[in-house]
N, C-alpha and C positions, 0 to 999 in steps of 0.2 A: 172266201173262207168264212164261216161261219163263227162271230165270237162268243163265248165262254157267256152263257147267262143269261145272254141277251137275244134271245134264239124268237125266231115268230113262228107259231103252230102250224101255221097254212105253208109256208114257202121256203121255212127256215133261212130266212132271212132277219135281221133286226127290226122291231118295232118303229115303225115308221118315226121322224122326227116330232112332226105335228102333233102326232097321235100322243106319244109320249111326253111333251110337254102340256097337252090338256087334262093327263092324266094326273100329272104332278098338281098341277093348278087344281083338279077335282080335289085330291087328297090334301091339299093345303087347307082345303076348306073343311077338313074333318080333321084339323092338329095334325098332319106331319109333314114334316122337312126332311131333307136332306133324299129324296126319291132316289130308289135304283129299281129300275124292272129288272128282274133276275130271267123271267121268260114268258111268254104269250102259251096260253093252252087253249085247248077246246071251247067253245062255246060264250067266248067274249070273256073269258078269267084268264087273269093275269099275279103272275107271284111278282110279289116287289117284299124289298127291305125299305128299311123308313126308320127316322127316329120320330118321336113323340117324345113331348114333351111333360113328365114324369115329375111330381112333388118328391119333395126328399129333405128327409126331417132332419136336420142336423142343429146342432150346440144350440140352448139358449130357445127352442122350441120354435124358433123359425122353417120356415119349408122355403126352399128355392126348389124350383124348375129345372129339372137339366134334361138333355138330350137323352132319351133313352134309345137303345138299337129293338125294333121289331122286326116281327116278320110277318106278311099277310095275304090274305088272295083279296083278290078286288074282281066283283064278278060286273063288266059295263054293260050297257044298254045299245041299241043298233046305234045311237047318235054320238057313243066314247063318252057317257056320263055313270057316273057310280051308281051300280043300284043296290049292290049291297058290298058289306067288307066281311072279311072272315079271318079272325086273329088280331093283328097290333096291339095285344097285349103285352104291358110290359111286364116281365114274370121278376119275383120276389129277389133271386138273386143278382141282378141286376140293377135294380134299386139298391139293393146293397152295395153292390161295386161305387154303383154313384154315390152316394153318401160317402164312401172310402177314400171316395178321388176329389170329391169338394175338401174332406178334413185334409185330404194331403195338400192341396193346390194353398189354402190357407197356414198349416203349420209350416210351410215351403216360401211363404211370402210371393206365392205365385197370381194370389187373387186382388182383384180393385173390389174396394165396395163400392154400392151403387152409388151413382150419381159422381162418382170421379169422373174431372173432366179427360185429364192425358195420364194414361198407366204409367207410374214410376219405369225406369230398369227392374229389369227382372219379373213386372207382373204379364203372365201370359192369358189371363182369365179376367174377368168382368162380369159383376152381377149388374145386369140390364130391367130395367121396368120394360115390361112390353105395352099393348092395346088393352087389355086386360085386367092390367095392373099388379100382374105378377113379378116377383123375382126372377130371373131367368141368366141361369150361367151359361157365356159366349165366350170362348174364345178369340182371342184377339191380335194376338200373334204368336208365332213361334220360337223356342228358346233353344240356345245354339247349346248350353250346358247342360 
């Protein structure tokens, strides 16, 4: 049976395992996380969802980083290396949403600021410095309330 998304053009079968993890690893190295191939087409392009990681200007004229959700083709080479991308823009309203969901996780007492070592009760979010040296909000655990 063939699953939902995950379809390969040639055999309709799923994107091999290998294949799809060198694929993530390519696109990690162009900013995104969180890979999903949605499905293999013609000619070595592949549609995947991905988040990138997205500035977002909130209170106090600070920008933290959050997860944005994209969507993108990724056209590979005979060897499964990127040779071009098409999309992974993060579009306007979405950025908004994030801004919306930083002020709420903070009016919520749901955020750690940087550099906390162990999140109180109740914080389910953490701004993180990455490689970069960016702000970057993670989630950190889940809240049963």
């Amino acid at each position: 049976m063939m699953r939902e998304g995950n379809s390969g053009a040639k055999n309709g079968w799923p994107m091999p395992r290998v294949k799809e993890k060198a694929l993530k690893t390519e696109l990690a190295k162009h900013g995104f996380e969180s890979v999903a191939v949605k499905r293999e087409l013609p000619a070595g392009r592949v549609e995947v969802e991905a988040n990138k990681l997205h500035p977002v200007h909130v209170e106090g004229g600070e920008s933290i980083y959050a997860p944005i959700p994209v969507s993108l083709f990724v056209e590979l080479d005979a060897r499964g290396r990127v040779k071009s991308i098409d999309g992974g823009t993060s579009d306007a309203a979405a950025v908004a949403d994030a801004a919306h969901y930083l002020k709420t996780l903070r009016d919520s007492g749901q955020l750690a600021a940087a550099g906390e070592q162990q999140p109180a009760s109740g914080l389910t979010h953490q701004i993180e410095c990455d490689a970069q040296g960016r702000q970057v909000l993670r989630r950190k655990r889940f809240s049963i309330s």
